[in-house]
N, C-alpha and C positions, 0 to 999 in steps of 0.2 A: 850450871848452864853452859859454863865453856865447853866442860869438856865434852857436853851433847853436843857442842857446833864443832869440835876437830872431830867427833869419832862421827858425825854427817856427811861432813866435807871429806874426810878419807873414805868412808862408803861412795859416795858421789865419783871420786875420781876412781874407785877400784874398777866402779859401773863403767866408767868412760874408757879405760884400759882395757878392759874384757870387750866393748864392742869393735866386733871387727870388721867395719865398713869406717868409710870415708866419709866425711864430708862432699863429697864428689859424686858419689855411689849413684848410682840410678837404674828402677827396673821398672819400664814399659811391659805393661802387665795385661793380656786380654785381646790384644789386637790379630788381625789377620797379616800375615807376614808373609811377603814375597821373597823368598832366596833370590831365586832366578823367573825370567821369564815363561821357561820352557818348562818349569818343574810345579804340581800345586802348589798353594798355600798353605802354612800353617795357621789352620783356627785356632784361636784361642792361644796364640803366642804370646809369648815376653822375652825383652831384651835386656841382657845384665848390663850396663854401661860404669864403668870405672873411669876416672880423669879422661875422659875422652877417648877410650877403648871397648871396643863391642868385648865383654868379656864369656858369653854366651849368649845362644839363641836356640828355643826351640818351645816345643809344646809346655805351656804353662806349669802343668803338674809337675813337669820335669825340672826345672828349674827353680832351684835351690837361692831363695834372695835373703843378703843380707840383714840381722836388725837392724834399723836403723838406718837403712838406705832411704830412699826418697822414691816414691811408689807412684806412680803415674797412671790412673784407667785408662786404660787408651779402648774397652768394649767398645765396637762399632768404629774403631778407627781401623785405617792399614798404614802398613808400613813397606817400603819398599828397600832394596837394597843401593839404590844410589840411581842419580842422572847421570842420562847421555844428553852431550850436546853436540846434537850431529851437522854443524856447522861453523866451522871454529877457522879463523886465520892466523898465523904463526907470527904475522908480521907488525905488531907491535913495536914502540921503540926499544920497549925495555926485552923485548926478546928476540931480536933480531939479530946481536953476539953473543949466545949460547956458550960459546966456545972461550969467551975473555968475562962472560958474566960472573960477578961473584953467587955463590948461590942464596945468599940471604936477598939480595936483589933481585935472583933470578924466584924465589921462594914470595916475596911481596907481590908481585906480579902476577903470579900462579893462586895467589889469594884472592887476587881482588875478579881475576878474570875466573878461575874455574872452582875454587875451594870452597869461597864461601860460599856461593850457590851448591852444593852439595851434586858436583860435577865429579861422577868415578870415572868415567870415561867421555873424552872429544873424537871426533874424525875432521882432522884439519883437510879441509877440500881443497885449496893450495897456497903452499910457500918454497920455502928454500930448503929441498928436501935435505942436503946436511944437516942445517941447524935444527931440523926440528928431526930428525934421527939422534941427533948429540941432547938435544932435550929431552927425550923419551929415554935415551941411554941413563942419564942424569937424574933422572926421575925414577926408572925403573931400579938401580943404583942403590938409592937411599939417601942419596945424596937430596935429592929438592923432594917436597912436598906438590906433590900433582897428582893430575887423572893418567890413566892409560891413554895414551896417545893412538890414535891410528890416521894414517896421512894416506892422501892419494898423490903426496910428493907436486912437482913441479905446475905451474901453471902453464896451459898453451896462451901463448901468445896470436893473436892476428895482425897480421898487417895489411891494411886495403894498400890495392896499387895507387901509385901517383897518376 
């Protein structure tokens, strides 16, 4: 009887070394998928998703999914490929020194305003056009985690007369 449960238990784990997916693994299977705006959709899409990385996208047949991944229908769903948030101000406390911010500070910040909402690109309508070219710089970089920035730079100011 023992030796039925080692030579189970080493079967068991031989199985679990030979699969080659993750715990993490994820494939959105059926959906209609938006690349871009401008371009059709793919019917009948799936998304290979690894720790939080798209690791393919395209027509279903095509795409080869892991055992053991984690399979999602998404038929009759879509999927798009990120928001825009097309009115964004730069001028937050915590991102208002760009330039002296740490970027884990500067990376919290960028989570809570654009990341987590699943914001790939902002159009900041107005700030302090440096800081927020040093954050886009920062951003585009590698350095922080954020959306594509696009700025229309400075605000006009009015002054009524006295």
């Amino acid at each position: 009887m023992r030796r039925r449960l080692v030579v189970f238990l080493l079967l068991g784990l031989l199985v679990l070394a030979e699969c080659p997916c993750r715990a993490s693994d994820l494939a959105l299977v059926g959906a209609k998928i938006y690349l871009s705006p401008s371009e059709p959709p793919i019917e009948n899409g799936s998304i290979l998703v690894s720790d939080r990385v798209i690791l393919a996208v395209g027509p279903s047949p095509s795409i080869k999914i892991a055992r053991g991944a984690t399979v999602m229908d998404c038929k009759g769903l879509v999927v798009t490929s990120g928001f825009w948030n097309s009115h964004v101000h730069v001028f937050t406390p915590a991102l208002l020194h760009v330039y002296e911010a740490r970027a884990r500070d500067l990376d919290e910040q960028l989570d809570a305003m654009f990341n987590r909402w699943g914001f790939t690109t902002v159009f900041d309508i107005s700030s302090a056009l440096d800081n927020t070219l040093e954050l886009r710089r920062r951003i585009e970089s590698g350095e922080l985690r954020g959306p594509h920035v696009l700025t229309a730079g400075e605000p006009i100011w009015t002054i009524e007369p006295v």
